[in-house]
Backbone as CSV, one residue per row, in Angstrom:
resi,resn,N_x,N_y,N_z,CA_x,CA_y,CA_z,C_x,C_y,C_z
1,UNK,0.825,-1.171,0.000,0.000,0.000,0.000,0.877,1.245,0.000
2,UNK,0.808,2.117,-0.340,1.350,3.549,-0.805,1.521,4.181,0.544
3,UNK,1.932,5.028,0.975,1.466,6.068,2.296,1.198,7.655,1.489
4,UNK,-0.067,7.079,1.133,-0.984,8.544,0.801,-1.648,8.807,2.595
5,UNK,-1.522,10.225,2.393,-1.608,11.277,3.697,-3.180,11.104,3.618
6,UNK,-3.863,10.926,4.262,-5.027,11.088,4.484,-5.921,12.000,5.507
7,UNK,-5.263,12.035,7.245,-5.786,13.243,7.531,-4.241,14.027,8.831
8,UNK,-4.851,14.844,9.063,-3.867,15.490,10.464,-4.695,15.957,11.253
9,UNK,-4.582,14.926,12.536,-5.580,15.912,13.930,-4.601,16.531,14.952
10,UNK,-5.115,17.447,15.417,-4.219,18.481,16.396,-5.512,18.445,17.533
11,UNK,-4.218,18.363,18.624,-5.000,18.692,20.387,-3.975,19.230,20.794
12,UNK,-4.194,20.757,21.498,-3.195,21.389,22.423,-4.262,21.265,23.842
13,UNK,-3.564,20.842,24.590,-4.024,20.708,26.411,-3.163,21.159,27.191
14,UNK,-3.172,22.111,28.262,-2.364,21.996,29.696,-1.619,21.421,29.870
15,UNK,-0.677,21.532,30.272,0.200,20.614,30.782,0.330,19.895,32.122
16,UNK,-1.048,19.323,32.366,-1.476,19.274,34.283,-2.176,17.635,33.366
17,UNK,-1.444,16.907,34.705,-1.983,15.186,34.760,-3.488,15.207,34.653
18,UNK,-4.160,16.108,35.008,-5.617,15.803,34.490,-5.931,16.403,33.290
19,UNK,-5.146,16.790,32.120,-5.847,16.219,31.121,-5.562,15.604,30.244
20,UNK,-4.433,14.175,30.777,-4.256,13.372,29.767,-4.801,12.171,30.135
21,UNK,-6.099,12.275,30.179,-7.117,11.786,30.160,-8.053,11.965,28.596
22,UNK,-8.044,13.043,28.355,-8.461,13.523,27.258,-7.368,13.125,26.428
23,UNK,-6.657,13.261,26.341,-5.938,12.617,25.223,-5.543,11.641,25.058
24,UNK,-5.716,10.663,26.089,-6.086,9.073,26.178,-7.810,8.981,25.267
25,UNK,-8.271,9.728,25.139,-9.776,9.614,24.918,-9.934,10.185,23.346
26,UNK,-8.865,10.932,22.971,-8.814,10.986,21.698,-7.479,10.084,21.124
27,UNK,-7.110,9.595,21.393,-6.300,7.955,20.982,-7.378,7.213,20.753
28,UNK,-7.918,7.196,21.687,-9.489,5.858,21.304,-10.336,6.039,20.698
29,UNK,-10.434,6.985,20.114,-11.368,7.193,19.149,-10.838,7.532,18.049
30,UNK,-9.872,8.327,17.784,-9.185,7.893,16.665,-8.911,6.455,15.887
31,UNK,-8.330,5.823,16.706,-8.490,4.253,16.639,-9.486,3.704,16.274
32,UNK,-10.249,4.495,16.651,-12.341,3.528,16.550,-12.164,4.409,15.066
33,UNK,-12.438,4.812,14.930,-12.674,5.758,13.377,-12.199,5.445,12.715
34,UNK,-10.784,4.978,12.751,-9.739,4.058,11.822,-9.771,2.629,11.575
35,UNK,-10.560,2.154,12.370,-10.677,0.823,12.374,-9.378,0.014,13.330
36,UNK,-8.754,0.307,14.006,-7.254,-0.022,14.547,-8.148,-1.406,15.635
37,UNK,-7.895,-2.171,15.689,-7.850,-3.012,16.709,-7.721,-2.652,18.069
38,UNK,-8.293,-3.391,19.175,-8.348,-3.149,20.369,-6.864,-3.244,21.218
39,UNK,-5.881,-4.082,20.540,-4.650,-3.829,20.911,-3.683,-2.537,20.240
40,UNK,-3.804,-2.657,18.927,-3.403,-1.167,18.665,-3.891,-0.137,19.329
41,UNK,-5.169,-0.040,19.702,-5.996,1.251,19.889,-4.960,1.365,21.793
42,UNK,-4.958,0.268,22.377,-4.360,0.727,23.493,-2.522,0.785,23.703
43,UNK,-1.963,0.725,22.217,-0.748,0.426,21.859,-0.705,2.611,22.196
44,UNK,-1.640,2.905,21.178,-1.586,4.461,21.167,-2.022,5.234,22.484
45,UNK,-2.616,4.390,23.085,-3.336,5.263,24.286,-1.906,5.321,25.481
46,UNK,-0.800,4.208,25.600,0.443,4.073,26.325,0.922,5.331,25.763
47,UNK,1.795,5.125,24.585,2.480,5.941,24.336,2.271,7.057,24.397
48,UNK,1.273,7.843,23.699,0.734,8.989,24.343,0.834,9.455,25.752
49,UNK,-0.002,8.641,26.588,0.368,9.082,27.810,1.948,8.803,28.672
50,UNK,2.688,8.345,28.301,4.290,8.156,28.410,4.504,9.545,28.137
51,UNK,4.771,9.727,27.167,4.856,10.927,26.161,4.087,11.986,26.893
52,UNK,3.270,12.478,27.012,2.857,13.643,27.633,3.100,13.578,28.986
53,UNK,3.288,12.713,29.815,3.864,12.571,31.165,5.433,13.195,31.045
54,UNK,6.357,12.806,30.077,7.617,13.221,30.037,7.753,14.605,30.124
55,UNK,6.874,15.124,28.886,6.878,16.417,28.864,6.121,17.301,30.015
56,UNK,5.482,17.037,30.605,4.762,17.143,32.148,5.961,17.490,33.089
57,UNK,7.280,16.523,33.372,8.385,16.343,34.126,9.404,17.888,33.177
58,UNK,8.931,17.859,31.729,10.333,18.842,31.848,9.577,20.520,32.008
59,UNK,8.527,21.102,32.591,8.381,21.796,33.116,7.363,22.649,31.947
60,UNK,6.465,21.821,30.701,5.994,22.756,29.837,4.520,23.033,30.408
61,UNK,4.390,24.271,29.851,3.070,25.055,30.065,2.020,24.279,29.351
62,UNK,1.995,24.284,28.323,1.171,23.392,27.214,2.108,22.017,26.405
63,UNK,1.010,20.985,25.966,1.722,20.391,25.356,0.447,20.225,23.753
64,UNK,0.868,19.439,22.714,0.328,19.770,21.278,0.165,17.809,20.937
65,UNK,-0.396,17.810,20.593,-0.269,16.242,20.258,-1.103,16.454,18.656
66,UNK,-0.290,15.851,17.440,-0.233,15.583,16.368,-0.480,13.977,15.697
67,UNK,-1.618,13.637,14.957,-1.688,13.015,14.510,-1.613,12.630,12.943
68,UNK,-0.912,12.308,12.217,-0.894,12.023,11.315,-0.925,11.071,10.072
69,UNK,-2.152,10.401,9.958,-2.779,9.126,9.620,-2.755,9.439,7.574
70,UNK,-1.870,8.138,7.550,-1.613,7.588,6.198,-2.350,6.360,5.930
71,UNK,-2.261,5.955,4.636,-3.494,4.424,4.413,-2.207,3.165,4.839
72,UNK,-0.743,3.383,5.475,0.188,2.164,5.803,0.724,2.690,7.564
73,UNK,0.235,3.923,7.988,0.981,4.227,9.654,-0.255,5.649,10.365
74,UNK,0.069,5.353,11.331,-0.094,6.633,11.968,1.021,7.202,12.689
75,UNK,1.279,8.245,12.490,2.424,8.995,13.345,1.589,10.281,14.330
76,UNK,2.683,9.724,15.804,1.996,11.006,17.072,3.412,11.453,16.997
77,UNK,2.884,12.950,17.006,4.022,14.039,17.454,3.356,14.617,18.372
78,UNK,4.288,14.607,19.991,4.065,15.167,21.314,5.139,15.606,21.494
79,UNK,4.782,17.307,21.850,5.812,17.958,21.662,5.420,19.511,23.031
80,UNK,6.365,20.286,23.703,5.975,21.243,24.063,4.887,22.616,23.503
81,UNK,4.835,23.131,24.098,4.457,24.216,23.869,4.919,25.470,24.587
82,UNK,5.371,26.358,23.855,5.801,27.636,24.523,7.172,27.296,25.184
83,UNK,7.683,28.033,26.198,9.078,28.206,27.092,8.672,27.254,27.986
84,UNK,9.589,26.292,28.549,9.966,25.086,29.769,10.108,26.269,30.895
85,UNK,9.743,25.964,32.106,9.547,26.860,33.594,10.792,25.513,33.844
86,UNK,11.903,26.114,33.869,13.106,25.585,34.824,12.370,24.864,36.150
87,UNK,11.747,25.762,36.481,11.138,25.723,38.417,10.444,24.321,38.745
88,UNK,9.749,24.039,37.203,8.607,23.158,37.235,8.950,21.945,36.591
89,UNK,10.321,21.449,36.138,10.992,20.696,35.499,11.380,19.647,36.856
90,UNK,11.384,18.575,36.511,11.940,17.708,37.337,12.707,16.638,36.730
91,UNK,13.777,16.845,37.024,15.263,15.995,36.172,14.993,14.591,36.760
92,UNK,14.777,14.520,38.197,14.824,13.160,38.648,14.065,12.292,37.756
93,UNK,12.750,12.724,38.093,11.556,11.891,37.413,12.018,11.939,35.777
94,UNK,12.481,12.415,34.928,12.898,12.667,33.472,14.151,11.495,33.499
95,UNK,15.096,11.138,34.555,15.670,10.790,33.832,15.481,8.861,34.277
96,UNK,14.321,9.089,35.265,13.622,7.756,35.846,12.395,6.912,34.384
97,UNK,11.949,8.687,33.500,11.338,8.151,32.461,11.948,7.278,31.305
98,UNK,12.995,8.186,31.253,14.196,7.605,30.326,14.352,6.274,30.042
99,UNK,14.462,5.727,31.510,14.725,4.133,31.975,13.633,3.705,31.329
100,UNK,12.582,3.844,31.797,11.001,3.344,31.927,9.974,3.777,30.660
101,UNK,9.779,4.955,31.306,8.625,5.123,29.984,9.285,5.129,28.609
102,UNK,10.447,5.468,28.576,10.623,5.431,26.950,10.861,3.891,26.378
103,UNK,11.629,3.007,27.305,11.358,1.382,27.295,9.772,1.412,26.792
104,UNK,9.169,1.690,27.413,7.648,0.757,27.183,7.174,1.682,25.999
105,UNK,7.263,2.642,25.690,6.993,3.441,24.338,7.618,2.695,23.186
106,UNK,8.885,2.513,23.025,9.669,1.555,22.246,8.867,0.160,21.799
107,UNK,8.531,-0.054,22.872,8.014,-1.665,23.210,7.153,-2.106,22.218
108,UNK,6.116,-0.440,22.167,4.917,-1.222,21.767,4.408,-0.042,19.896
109,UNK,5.864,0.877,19.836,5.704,1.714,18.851,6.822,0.888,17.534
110,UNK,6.475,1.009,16.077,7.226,0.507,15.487,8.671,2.007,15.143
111,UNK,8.455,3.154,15.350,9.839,3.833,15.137,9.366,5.423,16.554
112,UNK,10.589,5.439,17.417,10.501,6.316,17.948,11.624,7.248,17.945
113,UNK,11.325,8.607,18.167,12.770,9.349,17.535,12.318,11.160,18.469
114,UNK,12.962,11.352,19.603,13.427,12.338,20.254,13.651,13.381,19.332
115,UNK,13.179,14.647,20.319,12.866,15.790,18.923,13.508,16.698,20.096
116,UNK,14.271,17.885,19.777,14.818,18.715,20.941,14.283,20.261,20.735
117,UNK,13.828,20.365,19.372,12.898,21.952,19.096,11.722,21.986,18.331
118,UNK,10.499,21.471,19.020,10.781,21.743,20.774,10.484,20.535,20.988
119,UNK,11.000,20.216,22.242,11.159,19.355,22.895,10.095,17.803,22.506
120,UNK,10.138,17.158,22.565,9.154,16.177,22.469,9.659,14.854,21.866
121,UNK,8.224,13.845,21.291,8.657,12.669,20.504,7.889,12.427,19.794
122,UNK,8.261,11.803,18.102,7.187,11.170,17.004,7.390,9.935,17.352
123,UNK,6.051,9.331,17.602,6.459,8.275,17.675,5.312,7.523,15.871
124,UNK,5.970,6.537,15.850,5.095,5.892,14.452,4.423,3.737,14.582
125,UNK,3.619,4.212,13.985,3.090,2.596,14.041,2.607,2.229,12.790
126,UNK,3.423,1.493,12.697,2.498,0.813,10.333,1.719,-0.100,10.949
127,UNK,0.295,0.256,10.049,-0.631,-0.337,10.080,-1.523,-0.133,9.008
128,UNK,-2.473,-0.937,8.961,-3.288,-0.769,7.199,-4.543,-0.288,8.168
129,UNK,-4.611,1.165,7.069,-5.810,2.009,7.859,-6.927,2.117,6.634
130,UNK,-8.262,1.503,7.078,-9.453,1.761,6.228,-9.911,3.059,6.370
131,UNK,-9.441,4.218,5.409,-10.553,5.444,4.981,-11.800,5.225,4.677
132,UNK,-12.684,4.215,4.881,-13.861,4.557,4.187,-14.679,5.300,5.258
């Protein structure tokens, strides 16, 4: 199958643990709309929230989550928003994610790749996506 671009969804949220909830909730329905299986669909709902937890630890105001659905992958780009608050950054927990959450992001994503402006991660998964 080709990777013709088919759509791009954008969510900017807070950067506060309650609302990646919501963006656990638009993983799953994305998934449902795409047809993705019940293990894919919670393959995206991890990583995501890995991913916006990281960026949570390095101190951003907002974060942006990017979807970008082809008829062979979907790719998430989670990424900051605006200037990092030094104050509100926590190295410990960042470099405890490192170990951990980026392991289990890996685990269950087929390509992941660290982005430094600004800050964040694409992560990608091939999969055969029904547009109809």
């Amino acid at each position: 199958m080709s990777d013709t671009k088919l759509w791009n969804i954008q969510l900017r949220v807070p950067a506060e643990p309650e609302f990646l909830g919501i963006v656990r909730l638009a993983c799953a329905g994305i998934a449902h709309r795409l047809g993705l299986d019940h293990e894919v669909s919670e393959d995206f709902k991890l990583a995501a929230t890995e991913a916006c937890g990281h960026l949570l630890n390095l101190g951003s105001q907002e974060i942006e989550i990017s979807w970008d659905i082809s008829s062979d992958s979907v790719a998430l780009q989670v990424t900051t928003v605006g200037e990092l608050d030094a104050e509100l950054a926590d190295d410990e927990a960042d470099l405890e994610w490192k170990e951990i959450g980026l392991l289990l992001i890996k685990s269950v994503m087929d390509e992941v790749l660290e982005t430094t402006s600004p800050p964040g991660l694409r992560l990608v998964k091939k999969t055969e996506i029904n547009d109809d």
